[in-house]
C-alpha positions in Angstrom: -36.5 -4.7 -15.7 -35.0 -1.6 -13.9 -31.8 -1.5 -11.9 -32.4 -0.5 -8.5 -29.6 -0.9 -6.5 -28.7 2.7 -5.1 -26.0 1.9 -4.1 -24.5 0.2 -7.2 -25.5 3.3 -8.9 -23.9 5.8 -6.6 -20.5 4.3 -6.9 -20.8 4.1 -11.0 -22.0 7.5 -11.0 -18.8 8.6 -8.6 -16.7 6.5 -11.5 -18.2 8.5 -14.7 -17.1 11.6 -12.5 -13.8 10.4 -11.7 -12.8 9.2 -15.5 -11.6 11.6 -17.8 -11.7 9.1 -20.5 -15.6 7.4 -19.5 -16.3 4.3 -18.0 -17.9 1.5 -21.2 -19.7 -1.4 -20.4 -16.7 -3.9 -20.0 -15.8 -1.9 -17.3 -18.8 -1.7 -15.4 -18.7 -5.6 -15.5 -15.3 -6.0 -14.2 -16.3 -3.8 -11.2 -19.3 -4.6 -10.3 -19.1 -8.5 -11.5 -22.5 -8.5 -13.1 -23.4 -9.5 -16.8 -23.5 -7.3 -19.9 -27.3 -7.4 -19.5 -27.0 -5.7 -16.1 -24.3 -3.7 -17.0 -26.5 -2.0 -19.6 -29.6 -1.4 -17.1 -27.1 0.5 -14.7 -25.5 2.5 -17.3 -29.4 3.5 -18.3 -30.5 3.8 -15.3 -28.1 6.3 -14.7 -28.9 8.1 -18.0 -32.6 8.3 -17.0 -31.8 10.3 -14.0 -28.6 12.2 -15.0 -29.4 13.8 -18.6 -26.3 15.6 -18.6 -24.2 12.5 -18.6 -21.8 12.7 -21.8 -21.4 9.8 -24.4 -17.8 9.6 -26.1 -16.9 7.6 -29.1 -13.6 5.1 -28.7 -11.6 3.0 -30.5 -13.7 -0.1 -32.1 -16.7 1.4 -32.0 -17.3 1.2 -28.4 -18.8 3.8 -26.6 -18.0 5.5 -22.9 -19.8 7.5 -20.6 -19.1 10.1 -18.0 -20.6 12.9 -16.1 -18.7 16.9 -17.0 -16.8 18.1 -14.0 -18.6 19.2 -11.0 -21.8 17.6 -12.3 -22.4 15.7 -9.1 -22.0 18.2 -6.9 -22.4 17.3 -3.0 -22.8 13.6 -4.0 -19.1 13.6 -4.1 -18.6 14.9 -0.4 -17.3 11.9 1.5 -18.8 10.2 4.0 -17.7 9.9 7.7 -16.3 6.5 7.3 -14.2 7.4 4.2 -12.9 10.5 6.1 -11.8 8.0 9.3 -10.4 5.6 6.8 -7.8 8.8 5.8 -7.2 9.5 9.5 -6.5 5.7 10.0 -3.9 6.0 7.1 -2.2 9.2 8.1 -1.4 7.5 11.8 -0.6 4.0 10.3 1.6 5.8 7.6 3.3 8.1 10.8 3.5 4.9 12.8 5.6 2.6 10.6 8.0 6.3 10.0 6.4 7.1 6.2 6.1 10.9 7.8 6.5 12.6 4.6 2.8 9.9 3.4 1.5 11.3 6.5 2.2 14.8 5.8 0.3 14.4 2.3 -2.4 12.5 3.5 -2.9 15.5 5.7 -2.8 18.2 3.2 -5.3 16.1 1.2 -7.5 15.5 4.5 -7.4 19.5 4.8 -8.5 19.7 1.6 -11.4 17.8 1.6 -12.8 19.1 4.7 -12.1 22.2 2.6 -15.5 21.0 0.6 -17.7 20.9 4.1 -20.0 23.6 5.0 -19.1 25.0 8.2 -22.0 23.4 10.3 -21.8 20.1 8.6 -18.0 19.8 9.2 -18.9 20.8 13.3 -21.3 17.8 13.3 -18.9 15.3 11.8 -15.8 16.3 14.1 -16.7 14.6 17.5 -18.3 11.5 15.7 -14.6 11.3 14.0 -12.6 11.7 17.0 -15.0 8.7 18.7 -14.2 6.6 15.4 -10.6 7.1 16.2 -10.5 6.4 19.6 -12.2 3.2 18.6 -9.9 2.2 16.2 -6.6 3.0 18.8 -4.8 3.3 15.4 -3.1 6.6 16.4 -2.3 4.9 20.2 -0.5 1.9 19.9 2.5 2.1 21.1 5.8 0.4 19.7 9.2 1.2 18.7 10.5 2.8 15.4 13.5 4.5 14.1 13.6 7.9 14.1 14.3 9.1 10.0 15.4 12.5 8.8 12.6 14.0 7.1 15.0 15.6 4.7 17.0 12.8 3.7 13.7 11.0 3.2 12.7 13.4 1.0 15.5 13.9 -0.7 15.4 9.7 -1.7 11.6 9.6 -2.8 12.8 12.7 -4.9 15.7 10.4 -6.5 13.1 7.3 -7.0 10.5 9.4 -8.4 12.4 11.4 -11.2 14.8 8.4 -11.7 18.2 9.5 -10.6 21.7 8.6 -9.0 22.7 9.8 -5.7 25.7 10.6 -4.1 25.2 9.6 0.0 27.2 9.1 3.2 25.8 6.1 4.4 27.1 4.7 8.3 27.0 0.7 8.5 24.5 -0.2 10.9 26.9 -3.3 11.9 30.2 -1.8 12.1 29.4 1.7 12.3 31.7 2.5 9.7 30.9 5.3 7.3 31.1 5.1 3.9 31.4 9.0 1.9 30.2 9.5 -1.6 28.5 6.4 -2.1 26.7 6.4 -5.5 23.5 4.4 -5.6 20.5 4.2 -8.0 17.2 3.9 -5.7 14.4 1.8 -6.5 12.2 1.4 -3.3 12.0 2.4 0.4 10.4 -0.3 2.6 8.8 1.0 5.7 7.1 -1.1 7.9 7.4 -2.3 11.6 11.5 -2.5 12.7 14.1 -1.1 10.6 13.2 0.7 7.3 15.5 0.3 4.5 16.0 1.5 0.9 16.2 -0.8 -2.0 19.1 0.9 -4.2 21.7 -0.1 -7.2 25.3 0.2 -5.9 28.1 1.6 -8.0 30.5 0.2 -6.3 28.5 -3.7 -5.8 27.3 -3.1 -9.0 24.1 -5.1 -7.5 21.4 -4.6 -5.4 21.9 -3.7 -2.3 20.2 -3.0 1.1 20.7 -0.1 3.1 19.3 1.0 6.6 17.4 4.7 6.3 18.6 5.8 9.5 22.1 5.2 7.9 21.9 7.6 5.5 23.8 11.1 7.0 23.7 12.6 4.0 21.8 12.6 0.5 22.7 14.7 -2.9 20.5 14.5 -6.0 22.7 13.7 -9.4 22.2 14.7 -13.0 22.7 11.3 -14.0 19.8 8.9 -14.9 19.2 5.5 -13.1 16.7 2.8 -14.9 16.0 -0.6 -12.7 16.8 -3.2 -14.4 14.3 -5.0 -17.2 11.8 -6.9 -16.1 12.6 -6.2 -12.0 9.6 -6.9 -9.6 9.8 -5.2 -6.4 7.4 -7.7 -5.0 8.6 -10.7 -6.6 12.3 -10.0 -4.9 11.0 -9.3 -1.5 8.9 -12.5 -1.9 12.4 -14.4 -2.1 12.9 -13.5 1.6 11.2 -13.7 5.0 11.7 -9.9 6.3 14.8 -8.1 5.2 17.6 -10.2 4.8 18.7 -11.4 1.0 20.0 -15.0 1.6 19.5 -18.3 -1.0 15.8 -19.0 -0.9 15.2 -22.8 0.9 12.0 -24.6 1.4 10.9 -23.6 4.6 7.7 -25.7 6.7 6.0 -25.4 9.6 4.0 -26.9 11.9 1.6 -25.1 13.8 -0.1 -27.3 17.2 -3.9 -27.5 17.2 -4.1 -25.2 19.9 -3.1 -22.2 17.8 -3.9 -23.7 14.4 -7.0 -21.4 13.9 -4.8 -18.4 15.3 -1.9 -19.4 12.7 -4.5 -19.6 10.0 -5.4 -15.9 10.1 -1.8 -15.0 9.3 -0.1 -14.8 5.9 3.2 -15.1 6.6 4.4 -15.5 2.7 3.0 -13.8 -0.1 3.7 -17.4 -1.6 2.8 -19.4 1.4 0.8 -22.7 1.0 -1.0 -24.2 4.1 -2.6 -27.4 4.7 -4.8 -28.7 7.8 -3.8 -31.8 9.0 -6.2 -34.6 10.6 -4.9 -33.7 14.1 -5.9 -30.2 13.8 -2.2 -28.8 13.4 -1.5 -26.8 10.3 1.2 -26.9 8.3 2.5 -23.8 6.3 5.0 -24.0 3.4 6.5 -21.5 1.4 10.6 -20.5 -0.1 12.4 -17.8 1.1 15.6 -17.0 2.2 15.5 -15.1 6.0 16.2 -17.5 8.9 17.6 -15.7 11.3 14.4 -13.1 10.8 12.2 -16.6 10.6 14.0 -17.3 14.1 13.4 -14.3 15.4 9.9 -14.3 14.7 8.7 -17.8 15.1 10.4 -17.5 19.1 6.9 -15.5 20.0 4.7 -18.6 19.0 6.9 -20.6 21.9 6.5 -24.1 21.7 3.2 -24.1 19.8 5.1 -24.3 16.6 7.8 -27.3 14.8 10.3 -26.3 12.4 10.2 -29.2 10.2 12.6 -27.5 7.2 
């Protein structure tokens, strides 16, 4: 029995393209969640069509597959839904203040149009604006702070080769500035409201938060910073709700039926458990530290929600 899903086949063939090393049968399972059996009529049906499709030896004995670079040709242009998706990114990413992602999703954009012929890239244009307008991505209005590209820069510089910094940092509380401040960055978290860096102090010898728009200066050092062993940037930002590092507590709320299904649609802990209730209410559980940001936030559902813990 032939494979015949198009489809299917276009995205493995867009794989073997994209893999310098090949794509074997395991992974073809994984991606597509079939069986070996169908695994091996996609990989041949892909043969049977594509002759030029290489077959390289691995470890084990088993065998990979891929197609030699440029092999596919205009099957690789994108489509116009791919090319809104980027659009969608570079005004989300310019949105939450990530300007410098913006800035390379729109050199990449530019390159990729760079691949359209000239009267294929006129017809797309106004069907992309219309997608966009649709979306209102690029439109919505709402506050953020206004970051230094440079200093920006300058700190994805530091987390990317793995160095200390020297900074002036001002204290968004007190205003007070602090000169020469050695830190070791990890992570910048942008998002809705303030953005912050995620850095190693010197001088706290701990981690530390500190507010982006505080930074009023920002010099590269020779000297190497490695995070600590074994740190997960996602499993200590799960330990709060928001921003703010407190003792994690057990944390449960009760949601009224009336906004039960509403509640449902959120995830409001990467750790969150939630549990309908006979009345229709839903209750939500999950341990993090964060109540004045849980205050904060919980004040827009009014009195639809109880804070039982």
């Amino acid at each position: 029995m032939r494979y015949a899903r198009q489809e299917d086949l276009q995205k493995l063939a867009l794989m073997m393209q994209g893999s310098a090393e090949g794509i074997c049968l395991t992974d073809i399972e994984r991606e597509f969640a079939v069986s070996r059996r169908t695994a091996e009529r996609m990989r041949d049906a892909l043969r049977n069509a594509y002759p030029q499709i290489e077959e390289i030896a691995g470890d084990m004995g088993r065998k990979y597959w891929r197609f030699p670079p440029g092999s596919l040709g205009k099957m690789v242009e994108p489509t116009l839904d791919e090319l809104t998706a980027g659009h969608r990114a570079v005004a989300i990413a310019r949105r939450e203040g990530d300007d410098l992602t913006a800035e390379a999703l729109e050199r990449l954009l530019a390159k990729v149009k760079a691949m359209f012929r000239a009267d294929r890239l006129r017809r797309l244009e106004p069907d992309l604006e219309a997608q966009m307008m649709a979306d209102g991505v690029a439109f919505r209005p709402g506050p953020r702070e206004n970051l230094s590209l440079e200093i920006l820069t300058q700190l994805r510089e530091a987390i990317l080769a793995g160095v200390m910094v020297s900074t002036d940092h001002r204290a968004r509380g007190s205003g007070k500035l602090s000169r020469n401040t050695r830190l070791g960055p990890i992570a910048m978290l942008l998002g809705q409201g303030r953005q912050y860096l995620l850095a190693w102090s010197e001088y706290q010898d701990d981690l530390r938060l500190f507010s982006l728009a505080g930074f009023e200066r920002v010099s590269l050092e020779t000297d190497i910073y490695t995070r600590p062993e074994g740190f997960d940037l996602q499993e200590w930002l799960s330990e709060s709700f928001g921003i703010w590092r407190e003792e994690p507590q057990d944390v449960e709320w009760r949601f009224l039926p009336d906004v039960a299904d509403d509640a449902a649609g959120y995830v409001f802990h990467p750790k969150q458990v939630m549990e309908r209730q006979e009345d229709g209410s839903l209750i939500v559980r999950f341990r993090a530290g964060g109540r004045q940001e849980m205050e904060w936030y919980l004040a827009r559902w009014g009195d639809m929600v109880e804070i039982i813990s």
